[in-house]
VOGU-3710 file (C-alpha; in Angstrom, 3 decimals, decimal comma):
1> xxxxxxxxxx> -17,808/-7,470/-8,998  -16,930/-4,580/-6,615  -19,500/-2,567/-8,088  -22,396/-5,229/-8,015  -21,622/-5,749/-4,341  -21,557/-2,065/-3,783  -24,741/-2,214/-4,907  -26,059/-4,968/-3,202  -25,293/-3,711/0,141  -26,440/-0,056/-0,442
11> xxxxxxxxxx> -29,662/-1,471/-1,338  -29,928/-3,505/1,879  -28,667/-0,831/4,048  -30,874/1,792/5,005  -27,633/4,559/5,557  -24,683/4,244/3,609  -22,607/6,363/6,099  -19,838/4,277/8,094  -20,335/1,715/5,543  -16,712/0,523/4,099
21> xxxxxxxxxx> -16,099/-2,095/1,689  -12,498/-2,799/0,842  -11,000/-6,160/-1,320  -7,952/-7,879/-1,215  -6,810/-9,992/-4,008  -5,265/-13,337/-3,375  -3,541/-16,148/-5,749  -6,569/-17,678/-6,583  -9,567/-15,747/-4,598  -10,844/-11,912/-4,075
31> xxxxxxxxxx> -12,218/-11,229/-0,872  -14,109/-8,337/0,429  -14,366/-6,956/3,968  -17,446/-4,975/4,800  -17,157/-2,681/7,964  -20,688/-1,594/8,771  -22,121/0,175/11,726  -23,265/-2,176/14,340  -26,985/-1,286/13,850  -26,689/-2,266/10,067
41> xxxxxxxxxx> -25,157/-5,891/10,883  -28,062/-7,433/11,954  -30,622/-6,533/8,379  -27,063/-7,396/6,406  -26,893/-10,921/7,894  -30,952/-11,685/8,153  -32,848/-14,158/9,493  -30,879/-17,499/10,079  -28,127/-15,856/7,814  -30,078/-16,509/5,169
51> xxxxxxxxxx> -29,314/-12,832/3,520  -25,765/-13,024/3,650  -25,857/-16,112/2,470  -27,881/-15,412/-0,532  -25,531/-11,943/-1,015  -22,458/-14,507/-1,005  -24,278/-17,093/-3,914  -24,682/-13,902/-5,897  -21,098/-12,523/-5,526  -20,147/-16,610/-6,356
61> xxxxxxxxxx> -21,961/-16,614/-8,938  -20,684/-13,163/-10,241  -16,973/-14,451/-10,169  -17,667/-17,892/-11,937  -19,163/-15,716/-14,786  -15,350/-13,793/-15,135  -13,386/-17,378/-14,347  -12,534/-16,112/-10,791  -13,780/-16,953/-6,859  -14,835/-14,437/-4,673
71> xxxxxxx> -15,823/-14,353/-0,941  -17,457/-11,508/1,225  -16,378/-11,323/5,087  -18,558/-9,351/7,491  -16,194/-7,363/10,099  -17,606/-6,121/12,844  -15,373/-2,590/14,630
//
């Protein structure tokens, strides 16, 4: 999933530098914590939020495929 993500966002992004993307597993969740430069927040999240939302349906639907949930949290430095 990390790698699918990775991809995802490095895609979207136009420079990959100060990009960070770090996961934490929980009991019954993964979640993942992208730190990106404050320039690169604004094409991440998109119009309305509609292209975070539609990078989040993905990464949903890439968990249900391996049994598991996953969730992606912006965080802004």
């Amino acid at each position: 999933m990390e790698e699918f993500l990775r991809y995802l966002i490095l895609n979207l992004v136009g420079t990959p530098e100060g990009m960070e993307l770090t996961q934490s597993h929980g009991p019954h969740k993964t979640l993942f914590r992208l730190k990106l430069p404050p320039a690169e927040i604004g094409k991440m999240i998109g119009k309305q939020g509609r292209t975070i939302e539609s990078i989040r349906n993905l990464l949903s639907a890439s968990a249900s495929r391996h049994g598991e949930k996953a969730s992606l949290q912006i965080v802004e430095e």
